[in-house]
C-alpha positions as CSV (number, residue, x, y, z in Angstrom):
1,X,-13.6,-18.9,6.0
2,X,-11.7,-19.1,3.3
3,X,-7.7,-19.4,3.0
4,X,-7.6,-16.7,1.1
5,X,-6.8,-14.8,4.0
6,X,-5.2,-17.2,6.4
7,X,-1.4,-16.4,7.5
8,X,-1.0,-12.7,7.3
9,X,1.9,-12.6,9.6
10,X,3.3,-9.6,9.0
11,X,0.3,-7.5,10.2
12,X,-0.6,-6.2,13.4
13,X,-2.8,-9.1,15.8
14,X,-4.8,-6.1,16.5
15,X,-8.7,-5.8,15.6
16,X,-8.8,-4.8,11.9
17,X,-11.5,-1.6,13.4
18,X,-8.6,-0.6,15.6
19,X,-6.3,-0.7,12.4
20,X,-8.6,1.6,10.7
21,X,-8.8,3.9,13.4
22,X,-5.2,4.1,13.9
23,X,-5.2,5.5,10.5
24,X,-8.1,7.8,10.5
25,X,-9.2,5.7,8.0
26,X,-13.1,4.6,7.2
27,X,-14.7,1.7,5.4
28,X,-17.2,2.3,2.9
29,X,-19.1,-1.0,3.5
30,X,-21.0,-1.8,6.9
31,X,-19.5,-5.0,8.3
32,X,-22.0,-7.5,10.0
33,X,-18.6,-8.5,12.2
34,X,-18.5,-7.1,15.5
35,X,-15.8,-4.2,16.2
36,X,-13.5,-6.6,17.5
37,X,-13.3,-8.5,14.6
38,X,-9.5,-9.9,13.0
39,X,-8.4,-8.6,9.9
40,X,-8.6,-11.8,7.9
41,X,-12.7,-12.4,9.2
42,X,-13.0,-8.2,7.7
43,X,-11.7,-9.0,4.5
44,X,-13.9,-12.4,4.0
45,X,-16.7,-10.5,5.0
46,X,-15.6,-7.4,2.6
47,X,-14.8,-10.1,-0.1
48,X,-18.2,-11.8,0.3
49,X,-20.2,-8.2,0.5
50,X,-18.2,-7.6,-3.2
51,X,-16.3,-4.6,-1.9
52,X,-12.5,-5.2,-3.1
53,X,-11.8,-1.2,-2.9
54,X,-12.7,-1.6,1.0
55,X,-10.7,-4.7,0.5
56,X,-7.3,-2.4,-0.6
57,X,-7.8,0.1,1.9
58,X,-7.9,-2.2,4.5
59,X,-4.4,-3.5,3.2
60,X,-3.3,-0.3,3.2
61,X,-3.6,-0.1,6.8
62,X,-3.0,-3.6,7.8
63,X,0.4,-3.6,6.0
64,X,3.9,-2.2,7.9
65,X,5.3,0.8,6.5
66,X,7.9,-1.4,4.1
67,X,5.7,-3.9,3.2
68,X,3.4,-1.1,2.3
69,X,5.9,0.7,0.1
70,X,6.5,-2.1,-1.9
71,X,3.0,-2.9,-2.6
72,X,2.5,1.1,-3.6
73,X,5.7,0.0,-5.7
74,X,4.4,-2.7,-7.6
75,X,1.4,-1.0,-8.5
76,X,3.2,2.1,-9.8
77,X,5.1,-0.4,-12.0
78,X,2.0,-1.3,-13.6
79,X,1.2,1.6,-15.5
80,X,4.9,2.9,-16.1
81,X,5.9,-0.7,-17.2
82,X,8.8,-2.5,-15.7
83,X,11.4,-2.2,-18.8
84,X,14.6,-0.1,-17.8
85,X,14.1,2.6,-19.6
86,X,10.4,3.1,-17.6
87,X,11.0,4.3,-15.0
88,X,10.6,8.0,-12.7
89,X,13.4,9.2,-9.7
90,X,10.8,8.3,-7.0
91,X,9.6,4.8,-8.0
92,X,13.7,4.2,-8.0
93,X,14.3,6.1,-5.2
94,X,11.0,4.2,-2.9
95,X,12.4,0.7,-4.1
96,X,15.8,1.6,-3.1
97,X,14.4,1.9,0.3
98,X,12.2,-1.0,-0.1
99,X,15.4,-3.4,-0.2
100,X,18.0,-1.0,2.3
101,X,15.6,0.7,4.2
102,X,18.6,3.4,5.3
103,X,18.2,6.8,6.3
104,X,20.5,7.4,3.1
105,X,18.2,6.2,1.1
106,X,14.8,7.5,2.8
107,X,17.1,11.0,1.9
108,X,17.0,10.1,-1.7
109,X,12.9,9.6,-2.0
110,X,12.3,12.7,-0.1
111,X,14.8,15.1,-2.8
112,X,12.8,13.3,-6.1
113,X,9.2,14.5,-4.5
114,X,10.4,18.2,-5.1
115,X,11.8,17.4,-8.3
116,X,8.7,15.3,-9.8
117,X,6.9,16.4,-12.8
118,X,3.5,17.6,-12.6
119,X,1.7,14.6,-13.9
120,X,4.4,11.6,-11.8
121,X,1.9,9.5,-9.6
122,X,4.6,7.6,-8.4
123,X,5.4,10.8,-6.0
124,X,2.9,8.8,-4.0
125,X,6.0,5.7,-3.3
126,X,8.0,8.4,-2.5
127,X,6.1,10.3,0.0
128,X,5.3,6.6,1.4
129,X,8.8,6.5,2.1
130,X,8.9,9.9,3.7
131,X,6.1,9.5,6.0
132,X,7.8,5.8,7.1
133,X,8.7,6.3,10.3
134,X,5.1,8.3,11.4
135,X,6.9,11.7,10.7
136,X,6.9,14.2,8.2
137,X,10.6,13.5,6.7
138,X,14.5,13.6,7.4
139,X,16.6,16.6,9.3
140,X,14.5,19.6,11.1
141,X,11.4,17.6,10.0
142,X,11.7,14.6,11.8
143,X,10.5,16.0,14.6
144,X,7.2,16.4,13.5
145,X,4.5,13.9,13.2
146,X,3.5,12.9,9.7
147,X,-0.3,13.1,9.1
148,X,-2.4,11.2,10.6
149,X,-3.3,7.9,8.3
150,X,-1.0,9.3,5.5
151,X,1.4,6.5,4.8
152,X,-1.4,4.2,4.7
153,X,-3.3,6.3,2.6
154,X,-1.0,7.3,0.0
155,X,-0.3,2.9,-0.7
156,X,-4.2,3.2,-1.2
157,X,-4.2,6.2,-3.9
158,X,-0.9,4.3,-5.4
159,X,-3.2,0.7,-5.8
160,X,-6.3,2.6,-7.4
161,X,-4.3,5.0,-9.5
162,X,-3.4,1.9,-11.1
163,X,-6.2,0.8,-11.4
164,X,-7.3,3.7,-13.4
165,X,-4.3,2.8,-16.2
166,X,-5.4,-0.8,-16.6
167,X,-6.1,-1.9,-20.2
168,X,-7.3,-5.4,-19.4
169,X,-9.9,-7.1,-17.2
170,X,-10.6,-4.4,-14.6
171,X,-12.1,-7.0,-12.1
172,X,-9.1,-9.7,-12.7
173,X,-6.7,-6.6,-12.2
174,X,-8.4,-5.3,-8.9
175,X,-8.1,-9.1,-7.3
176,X,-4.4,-9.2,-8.3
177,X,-4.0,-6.0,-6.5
178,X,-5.6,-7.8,-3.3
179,X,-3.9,-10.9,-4.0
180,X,-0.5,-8.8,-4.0
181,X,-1.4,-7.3,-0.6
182,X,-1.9,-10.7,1.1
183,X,1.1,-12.0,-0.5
184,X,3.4,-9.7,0.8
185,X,1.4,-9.8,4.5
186,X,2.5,-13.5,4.2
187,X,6.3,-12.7,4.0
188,X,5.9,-13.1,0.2
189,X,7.7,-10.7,-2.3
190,X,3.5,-9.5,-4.5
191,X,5.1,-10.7,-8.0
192,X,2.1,-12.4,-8.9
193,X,0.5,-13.0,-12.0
194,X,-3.5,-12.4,-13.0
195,X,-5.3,-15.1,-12.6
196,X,-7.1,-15.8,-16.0
């Protein structure tokens, strides 16, 4: 198998089917591997059966709920650029969180969701943030449960929204999205470069 997907410490030792489910979340591709299968043999198979959008939504769900922010995160600051001046309240706000995940701070994402304009994917960070902790936000709504898979789902739609803003080599771009995933489920920090 390859390394490609050796080392992924920072997701669950659970069978990557039992991830899915957890997240009410489906594969597109039918795996050979049985159901019991580890997440790293899922995505070699899903690597080798050429299906890298299975690939990132597989990461979606494999990743905990910081690690998934970030990733969402990165992605976002593809297509707004990473210059100063490019930038929207709830990319800020989500990487705030990122690096002092406080309730403060968690606070601060939810208030730029309402505030977004029309047309701000990046509200998709933000509501990552939100839905952290498995419920539906801060105060009164804490108490209720976020929905099911949403978290996971929204890192997803964050990964192939920027996907759809790419300018470059479309294929080279999806792997450096996959390539950040497994990164950052190493411990790393996703600030990679395409590979040429």
């Amino acid at each position: 198998m390859s390394e490609r997907f050796a080392n992924l410490t920072k997701t669950p030792q659970m069978p990557a089917a039992r991830m899915l489910a957890d997240a009410n979340a489906r594969l597109g591709t039918k795996l050979d591997a049985p159901a019991s299968a580890p997440l790293d043999v899922v995505l070699a198979e899903l690597e080798e059966k050429g299906a890298p959008i299975d690939m990132l939504r597989l990461l979606g769900v494999a990743l905990p709920p910081r690690e998934r922010v970030w990733w969402s995160c990165l992605a976002a600051r593809d297509y707004i650029g990473v210059a100063p001046d490019h930038n929207t309240p709830s990319l800020a706000a989500s990487e705030a969180w990122v690096f002092r995940p406080t309730q403060e701070n968690r606070e601060k994402a939810e208030h730029t969701i309402d505030l977004a304009e029309p047309d701000d994917e990046t509200i998709n960070c933000a509501m990552g943030v939100l839905y952290a902790d498995g419920t539906l936000g801060t105060g009164e709504l804490a108490s209720m449960p976020a929905p099911h898979g949403a978290a996971e789902a929204l890192a997803f739609a964050m990964n192939v929204t920027a996907m759809g803003y790419h300018d470059g080599d479309f294929d080279a771009y999806v792997q450096l999205l996959i390539d950040r995933g497994l990164d950052i489920a190493r411990g790393g920090n996703g600030n990679l470069e395409a590979k040429e």
